[in-house]
MOPAC internal coordinates of N, CA, C and O (Angstrom, degrees):
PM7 1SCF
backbone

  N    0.0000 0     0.00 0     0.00 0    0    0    0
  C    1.4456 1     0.00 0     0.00 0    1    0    0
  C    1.5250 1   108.44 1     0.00 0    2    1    0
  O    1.2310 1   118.63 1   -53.10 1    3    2    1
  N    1.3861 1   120.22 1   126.90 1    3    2    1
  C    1.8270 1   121.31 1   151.07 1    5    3    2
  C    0.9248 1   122.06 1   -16.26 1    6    5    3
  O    1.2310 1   107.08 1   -54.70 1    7    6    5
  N    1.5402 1   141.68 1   125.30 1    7    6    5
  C    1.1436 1   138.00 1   152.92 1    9    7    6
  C    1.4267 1   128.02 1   -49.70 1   10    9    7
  O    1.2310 1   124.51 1   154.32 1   11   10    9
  N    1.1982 1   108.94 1   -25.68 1   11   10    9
  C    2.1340 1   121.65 1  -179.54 1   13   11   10
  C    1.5700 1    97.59 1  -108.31 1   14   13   11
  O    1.2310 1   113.34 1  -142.59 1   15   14   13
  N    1.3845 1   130.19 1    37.41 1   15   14   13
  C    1.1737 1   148.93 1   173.86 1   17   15   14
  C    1.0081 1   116.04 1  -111.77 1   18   17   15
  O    1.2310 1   125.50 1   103.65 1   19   18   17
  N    1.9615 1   107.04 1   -76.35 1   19   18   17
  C    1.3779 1   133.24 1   168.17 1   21   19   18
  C    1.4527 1   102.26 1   -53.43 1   22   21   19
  O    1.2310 1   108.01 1   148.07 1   23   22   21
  N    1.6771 1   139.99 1   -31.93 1   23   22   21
  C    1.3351 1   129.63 1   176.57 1   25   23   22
  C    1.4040 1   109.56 1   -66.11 1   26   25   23
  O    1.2310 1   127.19 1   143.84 1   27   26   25
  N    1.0294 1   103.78 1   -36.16 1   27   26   25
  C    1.7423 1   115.36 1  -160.81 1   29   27   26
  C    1.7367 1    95.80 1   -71.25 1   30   29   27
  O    1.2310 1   121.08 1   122.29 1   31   30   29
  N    1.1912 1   115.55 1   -57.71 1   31   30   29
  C    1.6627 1   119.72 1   172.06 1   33   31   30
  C    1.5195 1   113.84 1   -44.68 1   34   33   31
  O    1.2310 1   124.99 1   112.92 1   35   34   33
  N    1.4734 1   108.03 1   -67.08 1   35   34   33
  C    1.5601 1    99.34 1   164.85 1   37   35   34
  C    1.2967 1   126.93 1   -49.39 1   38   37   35
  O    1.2310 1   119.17 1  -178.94 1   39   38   37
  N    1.0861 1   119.19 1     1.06 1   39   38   37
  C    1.4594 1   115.20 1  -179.12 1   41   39   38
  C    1.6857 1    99.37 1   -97.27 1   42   41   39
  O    1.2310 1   121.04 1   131.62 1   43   42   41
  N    1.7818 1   115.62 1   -48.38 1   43   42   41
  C    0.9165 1   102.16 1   178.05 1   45   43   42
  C    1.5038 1   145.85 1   -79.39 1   46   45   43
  O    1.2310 1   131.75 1  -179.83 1   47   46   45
  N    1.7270 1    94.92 1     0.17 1   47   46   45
  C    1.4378 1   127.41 1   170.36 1   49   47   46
  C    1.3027 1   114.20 1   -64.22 1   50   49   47
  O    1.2310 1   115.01 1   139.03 1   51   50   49
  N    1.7419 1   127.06 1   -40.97 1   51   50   49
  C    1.3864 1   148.64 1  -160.24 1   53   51   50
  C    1.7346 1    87.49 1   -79.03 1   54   53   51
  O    1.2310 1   122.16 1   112.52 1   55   54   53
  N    1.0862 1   113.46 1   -67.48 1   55   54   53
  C    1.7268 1   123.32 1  -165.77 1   57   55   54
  C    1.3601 1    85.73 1   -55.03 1   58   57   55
  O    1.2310 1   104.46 1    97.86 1   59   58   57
  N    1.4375 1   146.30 1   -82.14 1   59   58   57
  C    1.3057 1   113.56 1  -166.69 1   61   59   58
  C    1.3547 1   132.16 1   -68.34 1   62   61   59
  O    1.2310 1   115.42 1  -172.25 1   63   62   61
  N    1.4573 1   126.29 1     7.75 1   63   62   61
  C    1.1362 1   134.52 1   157.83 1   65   63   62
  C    1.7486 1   112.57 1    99.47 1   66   65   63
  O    1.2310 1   128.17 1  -155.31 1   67   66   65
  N    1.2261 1   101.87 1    24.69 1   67   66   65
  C    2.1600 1   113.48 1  -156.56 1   69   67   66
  C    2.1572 1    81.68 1  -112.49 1   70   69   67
  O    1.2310 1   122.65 1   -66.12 1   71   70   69
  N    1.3236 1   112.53 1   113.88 1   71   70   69
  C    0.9248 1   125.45 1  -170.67 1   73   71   70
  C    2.3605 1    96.72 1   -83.90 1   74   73   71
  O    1.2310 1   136.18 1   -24.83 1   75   74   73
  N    1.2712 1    86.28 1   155.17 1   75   74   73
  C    1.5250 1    86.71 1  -170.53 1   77   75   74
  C    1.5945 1   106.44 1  -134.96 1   78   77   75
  O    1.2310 1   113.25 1    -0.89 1   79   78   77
  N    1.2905 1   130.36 1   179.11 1   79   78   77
  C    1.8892 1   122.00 1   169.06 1   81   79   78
  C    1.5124 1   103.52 1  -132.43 1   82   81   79
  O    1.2310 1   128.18 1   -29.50 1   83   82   81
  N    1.3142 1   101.85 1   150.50 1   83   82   81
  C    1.4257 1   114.09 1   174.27 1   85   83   82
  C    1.3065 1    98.91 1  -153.82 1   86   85   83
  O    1.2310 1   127.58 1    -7.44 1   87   86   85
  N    1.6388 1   103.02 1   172.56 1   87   86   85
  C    1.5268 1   122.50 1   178.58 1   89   87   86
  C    1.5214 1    94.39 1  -129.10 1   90   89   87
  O    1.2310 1   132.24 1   -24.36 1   91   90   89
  N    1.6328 1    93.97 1   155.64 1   91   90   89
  C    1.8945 1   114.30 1   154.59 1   93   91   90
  C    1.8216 1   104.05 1  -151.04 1   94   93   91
  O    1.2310 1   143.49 1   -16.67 1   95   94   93
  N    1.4444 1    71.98 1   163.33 1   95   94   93
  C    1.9998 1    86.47 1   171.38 1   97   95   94
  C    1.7764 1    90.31 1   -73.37 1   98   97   95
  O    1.2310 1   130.31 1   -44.64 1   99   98   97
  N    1.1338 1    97.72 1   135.36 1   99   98   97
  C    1.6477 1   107.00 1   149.26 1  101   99   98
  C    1.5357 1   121.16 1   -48.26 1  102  101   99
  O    1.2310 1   120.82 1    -5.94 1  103  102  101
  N    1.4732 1   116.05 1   174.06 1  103  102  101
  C    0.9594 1   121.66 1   159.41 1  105  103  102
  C    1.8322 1   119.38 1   164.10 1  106  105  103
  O    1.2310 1   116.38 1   -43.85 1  107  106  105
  N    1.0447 1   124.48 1   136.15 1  107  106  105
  C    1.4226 1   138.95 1  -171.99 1  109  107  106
  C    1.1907 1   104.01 1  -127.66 1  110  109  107
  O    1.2310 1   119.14 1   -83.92 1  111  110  109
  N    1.5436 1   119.24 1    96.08 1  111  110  109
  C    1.0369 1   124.41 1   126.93 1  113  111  110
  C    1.3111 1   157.61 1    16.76 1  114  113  111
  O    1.2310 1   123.98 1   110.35 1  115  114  113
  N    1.2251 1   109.97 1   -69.65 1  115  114  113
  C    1.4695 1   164.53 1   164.75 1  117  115  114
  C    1.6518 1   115.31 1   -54.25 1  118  117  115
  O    1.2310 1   136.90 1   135.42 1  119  118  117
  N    1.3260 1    84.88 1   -44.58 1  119  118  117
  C    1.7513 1   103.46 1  -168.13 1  121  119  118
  C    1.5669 1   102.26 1  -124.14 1  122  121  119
  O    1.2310 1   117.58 1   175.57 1  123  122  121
  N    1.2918 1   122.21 1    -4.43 1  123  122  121
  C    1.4101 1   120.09 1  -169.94 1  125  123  122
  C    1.2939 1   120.71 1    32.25 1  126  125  123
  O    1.2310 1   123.65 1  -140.47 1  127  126  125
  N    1.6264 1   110.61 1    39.53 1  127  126  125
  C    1.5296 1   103.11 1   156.63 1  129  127  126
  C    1.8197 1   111.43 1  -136.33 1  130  129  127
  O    1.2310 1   132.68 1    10.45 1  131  130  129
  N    1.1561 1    93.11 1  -169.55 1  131  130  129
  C    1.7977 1    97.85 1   170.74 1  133  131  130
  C    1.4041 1   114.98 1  -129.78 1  134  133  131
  O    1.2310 1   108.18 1    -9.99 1  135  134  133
  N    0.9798 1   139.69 1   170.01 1  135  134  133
  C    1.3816 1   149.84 1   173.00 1  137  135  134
  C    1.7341 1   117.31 1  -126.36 1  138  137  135
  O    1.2310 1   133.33 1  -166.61 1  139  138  137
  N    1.4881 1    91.85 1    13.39 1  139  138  137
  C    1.6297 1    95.75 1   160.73 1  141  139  138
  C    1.8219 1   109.71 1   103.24 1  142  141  139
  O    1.2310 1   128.32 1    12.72 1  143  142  141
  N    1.3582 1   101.58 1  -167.28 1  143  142  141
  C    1.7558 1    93.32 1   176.69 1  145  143  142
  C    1.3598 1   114.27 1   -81.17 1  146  145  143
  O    1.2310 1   114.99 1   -52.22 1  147  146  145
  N    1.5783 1   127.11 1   127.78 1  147  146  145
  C    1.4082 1   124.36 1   168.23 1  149  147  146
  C    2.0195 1    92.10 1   -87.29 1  150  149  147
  O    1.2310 1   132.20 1   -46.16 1  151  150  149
  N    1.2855 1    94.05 1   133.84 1  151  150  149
  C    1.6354 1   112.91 1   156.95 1  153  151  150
  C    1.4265 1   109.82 1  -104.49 1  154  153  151
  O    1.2310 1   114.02 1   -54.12 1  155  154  153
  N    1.1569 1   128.93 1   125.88 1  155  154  153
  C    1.5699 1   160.78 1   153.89 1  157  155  154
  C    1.4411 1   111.46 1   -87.26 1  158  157  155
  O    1.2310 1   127.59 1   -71.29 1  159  158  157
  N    1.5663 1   103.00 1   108.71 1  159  158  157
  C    1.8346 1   104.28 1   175.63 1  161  159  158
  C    1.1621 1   119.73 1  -100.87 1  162  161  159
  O    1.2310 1   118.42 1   178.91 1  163  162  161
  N    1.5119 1   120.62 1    -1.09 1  163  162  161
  C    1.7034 1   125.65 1  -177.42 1  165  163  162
  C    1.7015 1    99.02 1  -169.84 1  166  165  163
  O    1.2310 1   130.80 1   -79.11 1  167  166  165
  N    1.1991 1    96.76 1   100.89 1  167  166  165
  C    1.5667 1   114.28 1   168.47 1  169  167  166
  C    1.2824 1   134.10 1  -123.45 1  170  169  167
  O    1.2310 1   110.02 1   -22.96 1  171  170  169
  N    1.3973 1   136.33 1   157.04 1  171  170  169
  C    1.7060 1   123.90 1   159.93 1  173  171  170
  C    1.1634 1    77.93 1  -156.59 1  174  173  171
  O    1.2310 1   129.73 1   -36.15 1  175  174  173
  N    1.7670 1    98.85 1   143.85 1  175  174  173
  C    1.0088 1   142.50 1   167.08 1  177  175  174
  C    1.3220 1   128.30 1   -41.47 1  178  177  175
  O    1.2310 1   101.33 1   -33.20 1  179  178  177
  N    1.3413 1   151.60 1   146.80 1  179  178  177
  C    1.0260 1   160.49 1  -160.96 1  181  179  178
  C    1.4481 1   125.52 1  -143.85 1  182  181  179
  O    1.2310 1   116.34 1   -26.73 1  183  182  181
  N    1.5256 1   124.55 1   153.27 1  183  182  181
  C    1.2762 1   117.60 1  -160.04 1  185  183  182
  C    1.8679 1   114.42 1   -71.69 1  186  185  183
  O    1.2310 1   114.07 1   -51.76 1  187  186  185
  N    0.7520 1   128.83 1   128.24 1  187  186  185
  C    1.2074 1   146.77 1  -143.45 1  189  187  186
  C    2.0539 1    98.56 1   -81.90 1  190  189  187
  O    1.2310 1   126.84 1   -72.16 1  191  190  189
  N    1.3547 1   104.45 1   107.84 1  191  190  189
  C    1.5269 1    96.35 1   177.09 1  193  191  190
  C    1.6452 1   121.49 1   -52.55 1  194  193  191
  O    1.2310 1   118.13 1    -2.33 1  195  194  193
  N    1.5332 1   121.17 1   177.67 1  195  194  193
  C    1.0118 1   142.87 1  -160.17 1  197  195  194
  C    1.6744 1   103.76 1   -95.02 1  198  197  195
  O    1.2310 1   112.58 1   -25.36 1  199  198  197
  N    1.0856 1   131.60 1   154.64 1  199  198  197
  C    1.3590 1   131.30 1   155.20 1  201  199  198
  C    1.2804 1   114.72 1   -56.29 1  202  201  199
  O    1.2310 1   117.66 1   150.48 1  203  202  201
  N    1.5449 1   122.06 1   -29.52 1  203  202  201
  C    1.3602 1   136.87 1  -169.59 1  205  203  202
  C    1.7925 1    99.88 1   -72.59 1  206  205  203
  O    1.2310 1   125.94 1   147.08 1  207  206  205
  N    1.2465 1   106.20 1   -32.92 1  207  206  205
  C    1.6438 1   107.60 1  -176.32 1  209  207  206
  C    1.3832 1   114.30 1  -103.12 1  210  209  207
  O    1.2310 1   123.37 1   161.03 1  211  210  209
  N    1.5632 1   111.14 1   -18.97 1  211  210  209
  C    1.1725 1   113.86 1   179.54 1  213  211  210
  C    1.3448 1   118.41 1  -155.88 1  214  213  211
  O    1.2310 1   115.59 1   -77.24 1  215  214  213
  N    1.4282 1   125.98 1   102.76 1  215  214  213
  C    1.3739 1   128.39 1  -165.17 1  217  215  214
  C    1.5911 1   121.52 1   -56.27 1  218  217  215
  O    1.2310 1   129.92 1   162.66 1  219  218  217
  N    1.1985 1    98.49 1   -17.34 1  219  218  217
  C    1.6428 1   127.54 1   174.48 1  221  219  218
  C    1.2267 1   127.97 1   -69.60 1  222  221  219
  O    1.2310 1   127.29 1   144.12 1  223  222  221
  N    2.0358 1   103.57 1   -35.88 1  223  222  221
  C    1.4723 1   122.29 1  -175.30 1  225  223  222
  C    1.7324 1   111.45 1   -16.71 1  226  225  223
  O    1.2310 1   127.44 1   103.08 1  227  226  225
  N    1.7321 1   103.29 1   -76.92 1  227  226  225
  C    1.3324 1   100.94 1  -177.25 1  229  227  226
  C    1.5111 1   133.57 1   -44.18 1  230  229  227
  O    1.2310 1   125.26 1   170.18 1  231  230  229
  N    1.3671 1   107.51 1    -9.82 1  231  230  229
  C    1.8467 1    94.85 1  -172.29 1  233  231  230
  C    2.0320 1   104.80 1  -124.87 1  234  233  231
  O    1.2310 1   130.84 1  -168.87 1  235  234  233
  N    1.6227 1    96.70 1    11.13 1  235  234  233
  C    1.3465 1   116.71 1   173.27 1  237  235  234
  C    1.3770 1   119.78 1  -113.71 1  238  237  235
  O    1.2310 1   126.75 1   -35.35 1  239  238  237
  N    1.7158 1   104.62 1   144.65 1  239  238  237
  C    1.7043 1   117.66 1   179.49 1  241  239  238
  C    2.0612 1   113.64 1  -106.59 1  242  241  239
  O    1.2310 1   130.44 1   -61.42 1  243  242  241
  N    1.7684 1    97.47 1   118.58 1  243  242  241
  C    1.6258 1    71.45 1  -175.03 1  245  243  242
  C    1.7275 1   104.19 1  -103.57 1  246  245  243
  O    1.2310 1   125.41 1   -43.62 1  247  246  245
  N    1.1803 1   107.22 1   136.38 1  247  246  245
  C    1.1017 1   118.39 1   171.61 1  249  247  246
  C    1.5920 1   143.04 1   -89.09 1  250  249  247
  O    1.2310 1   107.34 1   -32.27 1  251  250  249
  N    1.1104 1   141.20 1   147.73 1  251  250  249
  C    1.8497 1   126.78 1   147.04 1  253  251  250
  C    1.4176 1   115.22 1   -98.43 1  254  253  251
  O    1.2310 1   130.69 1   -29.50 1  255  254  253
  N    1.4423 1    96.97 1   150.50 1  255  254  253
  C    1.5192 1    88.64 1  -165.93 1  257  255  254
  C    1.3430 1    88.39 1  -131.50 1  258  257  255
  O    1.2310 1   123.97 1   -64.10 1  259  258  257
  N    1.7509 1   109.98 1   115.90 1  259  258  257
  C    1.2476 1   114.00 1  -155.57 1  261  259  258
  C    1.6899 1   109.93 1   -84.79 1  262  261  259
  O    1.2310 1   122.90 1   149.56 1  263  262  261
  N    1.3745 1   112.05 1   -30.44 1  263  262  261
  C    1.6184 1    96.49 1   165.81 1  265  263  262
  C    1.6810 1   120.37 1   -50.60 1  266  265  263
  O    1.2310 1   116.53 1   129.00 1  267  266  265
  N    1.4704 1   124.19 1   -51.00 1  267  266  265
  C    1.2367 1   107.27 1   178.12 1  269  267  266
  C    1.6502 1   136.10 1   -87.77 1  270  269  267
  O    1.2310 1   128.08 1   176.99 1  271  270  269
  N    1.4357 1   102.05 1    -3.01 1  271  270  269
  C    1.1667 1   117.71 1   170.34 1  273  271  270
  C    1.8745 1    89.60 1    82.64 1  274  273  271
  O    1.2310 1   114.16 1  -121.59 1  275  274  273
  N    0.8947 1   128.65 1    58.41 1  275  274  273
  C    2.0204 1   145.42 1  -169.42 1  277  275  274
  C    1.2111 1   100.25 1  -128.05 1  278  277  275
  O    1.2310 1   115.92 1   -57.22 1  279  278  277
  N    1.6212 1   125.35 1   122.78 1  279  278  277
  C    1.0067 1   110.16 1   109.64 1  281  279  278
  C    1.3728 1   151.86 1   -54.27 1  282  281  279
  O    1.2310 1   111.32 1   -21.44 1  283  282  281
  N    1.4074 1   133.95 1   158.56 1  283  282  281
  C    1.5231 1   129.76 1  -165.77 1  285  283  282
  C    1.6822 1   115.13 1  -169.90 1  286  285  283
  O    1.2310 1   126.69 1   -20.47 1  287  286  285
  N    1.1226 1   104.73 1   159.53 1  287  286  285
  C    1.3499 1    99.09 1  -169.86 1  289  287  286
  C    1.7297 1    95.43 1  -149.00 1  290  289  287
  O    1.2310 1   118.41 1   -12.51 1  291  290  289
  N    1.2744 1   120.63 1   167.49 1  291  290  289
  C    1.4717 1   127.83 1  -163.17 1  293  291  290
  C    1.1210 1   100.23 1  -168.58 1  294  293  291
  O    1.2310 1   119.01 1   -46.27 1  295  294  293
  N    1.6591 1   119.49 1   133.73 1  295  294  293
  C    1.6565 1   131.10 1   134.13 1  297  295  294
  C    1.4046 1   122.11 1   -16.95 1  298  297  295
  O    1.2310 1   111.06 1   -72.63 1  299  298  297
  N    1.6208 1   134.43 1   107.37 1  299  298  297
  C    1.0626 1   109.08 1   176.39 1  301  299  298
  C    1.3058 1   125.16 1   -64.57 1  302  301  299
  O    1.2310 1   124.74 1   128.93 1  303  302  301
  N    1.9544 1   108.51 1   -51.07 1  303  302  301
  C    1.5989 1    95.01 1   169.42 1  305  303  302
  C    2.0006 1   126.80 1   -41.67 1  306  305  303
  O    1.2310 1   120.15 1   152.25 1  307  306  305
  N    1.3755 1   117.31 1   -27.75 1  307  306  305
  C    1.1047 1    99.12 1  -159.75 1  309  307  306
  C    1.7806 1   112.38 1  -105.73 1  310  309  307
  O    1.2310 1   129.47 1  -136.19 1  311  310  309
  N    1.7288 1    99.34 1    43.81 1  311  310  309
  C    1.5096 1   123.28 1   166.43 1  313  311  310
  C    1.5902 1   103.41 1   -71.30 1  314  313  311
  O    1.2310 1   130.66 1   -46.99 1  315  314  313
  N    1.2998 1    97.03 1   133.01 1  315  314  313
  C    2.0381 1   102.18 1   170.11 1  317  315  314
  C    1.2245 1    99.92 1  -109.70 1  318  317  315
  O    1.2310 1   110.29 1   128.78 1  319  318  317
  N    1.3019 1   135.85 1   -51.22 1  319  318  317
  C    1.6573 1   135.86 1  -145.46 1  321  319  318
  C    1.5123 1    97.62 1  -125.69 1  322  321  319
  O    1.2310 1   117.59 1   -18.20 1  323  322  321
  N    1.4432 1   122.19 1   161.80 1  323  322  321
  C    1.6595 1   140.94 1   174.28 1  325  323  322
  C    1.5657 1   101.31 1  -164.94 1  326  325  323
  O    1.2310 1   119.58 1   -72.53 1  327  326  325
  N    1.1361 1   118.40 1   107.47 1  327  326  325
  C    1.5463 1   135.41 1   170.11 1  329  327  326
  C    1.9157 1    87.13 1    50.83 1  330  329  327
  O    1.2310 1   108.06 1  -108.40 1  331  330  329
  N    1.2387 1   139.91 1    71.60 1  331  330  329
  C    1.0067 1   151.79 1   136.39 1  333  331  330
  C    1.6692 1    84.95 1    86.70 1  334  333  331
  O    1.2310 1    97.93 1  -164.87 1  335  334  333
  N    0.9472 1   157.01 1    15.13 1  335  334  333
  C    1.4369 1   137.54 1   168.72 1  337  335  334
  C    1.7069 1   122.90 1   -96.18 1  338  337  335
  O    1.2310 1   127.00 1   -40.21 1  339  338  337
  N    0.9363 1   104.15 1   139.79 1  339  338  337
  C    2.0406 1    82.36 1  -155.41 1  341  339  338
  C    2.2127 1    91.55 1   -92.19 1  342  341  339
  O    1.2310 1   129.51 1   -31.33 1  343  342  341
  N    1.0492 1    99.28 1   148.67 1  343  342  341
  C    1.4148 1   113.74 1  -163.28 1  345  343  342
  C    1.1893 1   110.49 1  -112.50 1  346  345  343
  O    1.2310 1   121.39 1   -33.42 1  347  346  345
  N    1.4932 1   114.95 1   146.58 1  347  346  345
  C    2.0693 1   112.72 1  -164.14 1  349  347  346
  C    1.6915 1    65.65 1  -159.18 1  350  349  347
  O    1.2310 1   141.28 1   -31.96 1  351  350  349
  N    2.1901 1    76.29 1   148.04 1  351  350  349
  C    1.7275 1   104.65 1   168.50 1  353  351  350
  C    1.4438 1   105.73 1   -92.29 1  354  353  351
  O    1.2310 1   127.07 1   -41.98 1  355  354  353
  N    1.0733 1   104.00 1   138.02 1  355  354  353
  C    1.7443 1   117.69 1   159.62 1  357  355  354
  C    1.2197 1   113.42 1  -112.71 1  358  357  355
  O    1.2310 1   120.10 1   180.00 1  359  358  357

């Protein structure tokens, strides 16, 4: 599946309120490293920060992640999984 597919679904998954799981590689910026794949088993999407808060906003997804009660946020390109289907850019 597309990665700006699987976003687009999660988006429309969040608006009706039907929580979904995905994975990505980590990654910090900040710190220029990763700490590997985070797995997410029950999430919806969240309103998407500002450039003003986050220079990143545009190419990032923020999430809740309802098992731990977390906020979270992720690379969109660097999504692997959406409800178990593993996801590649075209």
């Amino acid at each position: 599946m597309d990665v700006y597919k699987a976003i687009a679904r999660m988006r429309e998954l969040s608006e009706m309120g039907i929580p979904f799981s995905f994975s990505f590689m980590s990654f910090s910026y900040e710190r220029g490293k990763s700490d590997g794949i985070i797995e997410v088993n029950s999430a919806k999407l969240r309103k998407q920060s500002t450039v003003e808060d986050n220079v990143h906003a545009d190419i990032m997804l923020n999430y809740f992640d309802l098992d731990n009660n977390e906020y979270g946020r992720c690379y969109q390109l660097l999504l692997m999984e959406f409800n178990g289907r593993k996801l590649e850019l075209n």
